[in-house]
C-alpha positions in Angstrom: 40.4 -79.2 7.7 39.4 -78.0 10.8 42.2 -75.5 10.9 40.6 -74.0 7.2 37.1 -74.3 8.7 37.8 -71.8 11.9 39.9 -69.6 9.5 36.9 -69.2 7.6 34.8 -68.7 10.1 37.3 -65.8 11.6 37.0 -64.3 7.9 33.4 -64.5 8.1 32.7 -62.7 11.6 35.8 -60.0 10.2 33.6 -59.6 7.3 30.6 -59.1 9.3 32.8 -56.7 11.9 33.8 -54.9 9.1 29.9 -54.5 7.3 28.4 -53.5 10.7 31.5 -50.8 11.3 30.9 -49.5 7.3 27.3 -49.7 8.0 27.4 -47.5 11.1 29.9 -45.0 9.4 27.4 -44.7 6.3 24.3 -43.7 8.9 26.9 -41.2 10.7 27.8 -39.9 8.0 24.4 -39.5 6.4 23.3 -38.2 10.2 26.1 -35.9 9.8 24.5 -34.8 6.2 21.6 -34.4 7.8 22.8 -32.6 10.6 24.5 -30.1 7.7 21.9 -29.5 5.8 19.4 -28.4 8.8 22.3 -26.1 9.7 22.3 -24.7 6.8 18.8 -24.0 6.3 18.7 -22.8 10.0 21.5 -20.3 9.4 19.2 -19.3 6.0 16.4 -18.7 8.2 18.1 -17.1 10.7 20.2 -14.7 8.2 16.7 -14.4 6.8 14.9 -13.1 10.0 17.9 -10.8 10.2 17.3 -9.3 7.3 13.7 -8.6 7.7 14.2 -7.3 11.0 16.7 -5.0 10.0 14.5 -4.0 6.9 11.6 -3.2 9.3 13.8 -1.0 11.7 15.1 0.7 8.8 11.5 1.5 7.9 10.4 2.7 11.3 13.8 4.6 11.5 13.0 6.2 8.0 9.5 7.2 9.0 10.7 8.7 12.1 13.1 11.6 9.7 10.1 11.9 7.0 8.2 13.3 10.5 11.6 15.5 11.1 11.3 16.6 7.3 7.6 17.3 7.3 7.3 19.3 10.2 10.8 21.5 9.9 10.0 22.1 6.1 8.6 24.2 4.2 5.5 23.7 1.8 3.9 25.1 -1.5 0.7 23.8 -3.0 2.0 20.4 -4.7 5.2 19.8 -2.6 7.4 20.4 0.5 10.8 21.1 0.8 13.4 20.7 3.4 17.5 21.0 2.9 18.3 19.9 6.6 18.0 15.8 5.8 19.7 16.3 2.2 23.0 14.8 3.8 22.0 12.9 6.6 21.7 8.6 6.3 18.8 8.6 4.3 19.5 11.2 1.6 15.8 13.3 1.7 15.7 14.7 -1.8 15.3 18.6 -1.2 11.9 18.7 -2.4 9.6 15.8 -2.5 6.4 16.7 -4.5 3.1 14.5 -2.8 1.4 13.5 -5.5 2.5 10.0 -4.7 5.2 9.4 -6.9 8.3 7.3 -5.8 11.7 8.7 -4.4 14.2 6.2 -4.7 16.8 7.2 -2.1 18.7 4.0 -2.4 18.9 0.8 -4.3 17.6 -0.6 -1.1 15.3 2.4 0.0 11.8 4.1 -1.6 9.5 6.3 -0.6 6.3 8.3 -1.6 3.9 10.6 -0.2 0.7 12.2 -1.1 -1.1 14.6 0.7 -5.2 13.0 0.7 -6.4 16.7 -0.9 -4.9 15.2 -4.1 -7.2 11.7 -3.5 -10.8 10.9 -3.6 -12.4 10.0 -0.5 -14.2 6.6 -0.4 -17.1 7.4 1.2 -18.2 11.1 -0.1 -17.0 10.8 -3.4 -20.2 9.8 -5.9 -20.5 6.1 -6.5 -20.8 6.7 -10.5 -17.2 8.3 -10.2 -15.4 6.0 -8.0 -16.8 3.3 -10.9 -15.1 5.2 -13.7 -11.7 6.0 -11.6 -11.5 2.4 -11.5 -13.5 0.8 -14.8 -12.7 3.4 -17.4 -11.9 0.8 -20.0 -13.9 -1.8 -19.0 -17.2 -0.8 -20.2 -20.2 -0.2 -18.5 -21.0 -3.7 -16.9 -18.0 -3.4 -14.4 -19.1 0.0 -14.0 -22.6 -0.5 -12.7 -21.7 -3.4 -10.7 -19.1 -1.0 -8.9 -21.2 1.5 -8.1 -24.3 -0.6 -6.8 -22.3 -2.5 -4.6 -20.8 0.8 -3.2 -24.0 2.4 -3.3 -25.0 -1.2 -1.0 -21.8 -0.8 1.6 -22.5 2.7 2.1 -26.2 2.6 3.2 -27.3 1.0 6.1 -30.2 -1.2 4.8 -30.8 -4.6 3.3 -32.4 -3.7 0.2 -30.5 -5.0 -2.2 -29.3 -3.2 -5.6 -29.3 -5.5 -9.2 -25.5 -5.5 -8.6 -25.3 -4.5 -5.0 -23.4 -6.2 -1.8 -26.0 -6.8 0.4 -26.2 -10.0 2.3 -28.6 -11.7 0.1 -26.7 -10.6 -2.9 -23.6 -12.3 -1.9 -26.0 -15.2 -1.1 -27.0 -15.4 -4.9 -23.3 -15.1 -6.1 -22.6 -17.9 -3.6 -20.2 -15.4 -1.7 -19.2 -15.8 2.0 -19.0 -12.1 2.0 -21.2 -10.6 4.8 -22.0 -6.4 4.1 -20.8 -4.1 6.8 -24.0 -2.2 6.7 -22.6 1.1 9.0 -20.4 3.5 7.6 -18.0 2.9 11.0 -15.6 1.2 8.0 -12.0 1.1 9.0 -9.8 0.8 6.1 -9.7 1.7 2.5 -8.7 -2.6 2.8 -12.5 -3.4 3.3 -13.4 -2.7 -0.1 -11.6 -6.0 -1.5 -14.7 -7.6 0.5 -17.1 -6.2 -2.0 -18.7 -7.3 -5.2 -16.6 -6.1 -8.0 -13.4 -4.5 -6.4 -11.9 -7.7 -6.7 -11.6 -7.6 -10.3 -10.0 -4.2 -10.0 -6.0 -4.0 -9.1 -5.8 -2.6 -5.4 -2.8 -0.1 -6.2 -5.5 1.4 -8.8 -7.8 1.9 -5.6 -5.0 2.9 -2.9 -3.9 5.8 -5.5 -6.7 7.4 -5.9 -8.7 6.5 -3.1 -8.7 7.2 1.0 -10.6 6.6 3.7 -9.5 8.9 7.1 -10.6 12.4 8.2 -12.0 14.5 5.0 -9.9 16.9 3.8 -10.4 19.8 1.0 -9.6 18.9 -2.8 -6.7 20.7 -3.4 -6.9 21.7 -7.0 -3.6 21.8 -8.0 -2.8 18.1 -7.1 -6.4 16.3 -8.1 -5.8 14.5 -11.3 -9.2 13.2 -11.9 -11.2 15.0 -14.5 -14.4 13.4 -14.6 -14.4 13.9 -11.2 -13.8 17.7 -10.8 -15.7 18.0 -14.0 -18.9 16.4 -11.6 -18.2 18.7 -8.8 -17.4 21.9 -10.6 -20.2 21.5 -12.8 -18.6 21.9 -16.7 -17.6 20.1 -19.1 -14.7 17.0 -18.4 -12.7 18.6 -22.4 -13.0 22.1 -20.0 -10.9 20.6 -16.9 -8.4 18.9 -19.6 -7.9 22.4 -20.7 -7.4 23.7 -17.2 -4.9 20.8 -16.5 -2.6 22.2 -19.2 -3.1 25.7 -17.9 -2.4 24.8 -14.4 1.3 23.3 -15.4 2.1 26.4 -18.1 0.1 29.5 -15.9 -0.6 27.8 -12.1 -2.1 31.3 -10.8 -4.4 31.9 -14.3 -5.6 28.2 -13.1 -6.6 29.7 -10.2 -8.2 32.2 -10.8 -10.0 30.2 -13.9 -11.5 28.1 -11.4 -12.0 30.4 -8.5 -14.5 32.0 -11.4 -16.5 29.0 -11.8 -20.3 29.3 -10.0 -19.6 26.0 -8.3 -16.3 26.9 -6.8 -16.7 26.3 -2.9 -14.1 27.5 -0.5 -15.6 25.2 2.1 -15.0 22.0 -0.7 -11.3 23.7 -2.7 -8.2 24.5 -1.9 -5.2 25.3 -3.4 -2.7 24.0 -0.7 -2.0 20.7 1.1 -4.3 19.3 3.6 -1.1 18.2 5.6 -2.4 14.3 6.4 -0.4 12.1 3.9 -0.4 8.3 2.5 3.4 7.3 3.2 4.7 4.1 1.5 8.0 3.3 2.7 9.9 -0.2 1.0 13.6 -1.7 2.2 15.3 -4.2 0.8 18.2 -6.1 2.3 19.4 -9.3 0.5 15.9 -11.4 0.0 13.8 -9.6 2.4 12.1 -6.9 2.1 9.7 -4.7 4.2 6.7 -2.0 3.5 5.3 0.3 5.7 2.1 2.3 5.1 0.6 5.2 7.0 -1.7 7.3 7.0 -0.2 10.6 9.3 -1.7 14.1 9.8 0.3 17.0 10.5 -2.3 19.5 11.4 -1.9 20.6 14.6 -4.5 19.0 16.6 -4.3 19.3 20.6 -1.1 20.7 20.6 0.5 17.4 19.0 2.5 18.2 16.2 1.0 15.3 14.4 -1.8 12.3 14.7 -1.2 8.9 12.8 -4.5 7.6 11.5 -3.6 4.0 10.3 -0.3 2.2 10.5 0.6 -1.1 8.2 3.9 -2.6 8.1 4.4 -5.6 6.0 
């Protein structure tokens, strides 16, 4: 009896050995899990920092030959062109017209430029036209609330417009927003802070609009007809018509609108201002990186070029 009774009580503390031994290998090997899985996602994040480093290098690096191409190349109204990057890393298409328009040099690689005498500048272009660039399907109420509330982040009072941005105004809309109230702005960016912009899609704005050193409307690269209709003084059905003769007959445009009583040489051009919106986007695996500037080439202090806003995502 006793002999069965210390048997059993072996059997019990070698049951309990072995429960503690199985319970101490389960919590390794769920440590070990653990351990695993946080290796994992460290070597994710670390392969993904890699990645978005190397996409923003690449950027840079990319930016740094566009400067090579724009300087060494040659330009006509709408374009430039340059052979000596065609088979260098990157690929530079022999001619890139800048009007914007995207250059896909890889699957990994874009870029565009547009020279800002194609744009409309944010702060001398009439309020009433910036509000049909950007509203011309959504009627007028869109439209007048655009154009008070530029009307109200250009001046430099507080008397509020029925739509405007002033202080109070955002007050009565319960908006945080406070109004610059100086035309010191910094960014095309600021007008996402306004009354109205915000139901408008930004790349809408950053295509047609800058904000940066003025430069003359180059006529053969503004696309906006109510706009040169305004400034020209005829008819918006005229410019349409002058559109389609600038693409068939480029020097009968010319001379077309060279003819018109409001043509200003100090206001139009027919060539490239030099200072140019670049987007540049990389990809590599899931990161990807954009770079935005805003870089003049005209030749200011002896510096072959001046960059006037820089943004890399």
């Amino acid at each position: 009896m006793g002999y069965c009774m210390m048997n059993k009580t072996i059997l019990h503390k070698k049951a309990f050995a072995f429960s503690i031994t199985m319970w101490i290998i389960a919590s390794l090997l769920f440590a070990t899990v653990v351990i695993l899985r946080f290796a994992k996602d460290e070597v994710k994040l670390s392969s993904g920092l890699n990645d978005k480093l190397t996409t923003q290098l690449m950027a840079e690096s990319l930016l740094e030959s566009l400067k090579f191409y724009v300087v060494t190349g040659d330009y006509t109204s709408t374009s430039l062109k340059n052979n000596l990057l065609s088979k260098s890393i990157y690929s530079l298409p022999s001619e890139i017209i800048v009007d914007g328009r995207e250059y896909n040099l890889s699957q990994q690689m874009s870029i565009s430029l547009q020279d800002t005498s194609g744009m409309l500048h944010v702060m001398h272009t009439p309020s009433s036209i910036v509000a049909q660039v950007l509203s011309p399907e959504e009627g007028y109420d869109l439209q007048g609330i655009l154009k008070d509330s530029l009307d109200d982040w250009r001046d430099e009072d507080n008397v509020a417009r029925v739509n405007g941005a002033e202080q109070n105004a955002y007050q009565a809309l319960d908006k945080k927003n406070k109004v610059r109230n100086t035309k010191a702005i910094q960014d095309i960016h600021e007008l996402k802070l306004i009354h109205g912009f915000d139901q408008v899609d930004f790349k809408h704005i950053e295509s047609n609009f800058y904000y940066g050193r003025g430069t003359s409307a180059n006529l053969m690269l503004v696309k906006n007809a109510d706009y040169l209709a305004f400034i020209l003084g005829v008819d918006k059905n005229f410019i349409e018509k002058m559109f389609e003769l600038r693409e068939s007959e480029p020097m009968k445009f010319r001379k077309n609108i060279g003819a018109l009583p409001n043509y200003n040489d100090d206001y139009f051009s027919f060539g490239l201002s030099k200072q140019f919106k670049v987007k540049i986007k990389v990809q590599e695996g899931n990161s990807q990186s954009i770079l935005k500037v805003m870089i003049s080439f005209k030749k200011l202090n002896s510096r072959p070029y001046m960059t006037l806003s820089y943004t890399l995502q």
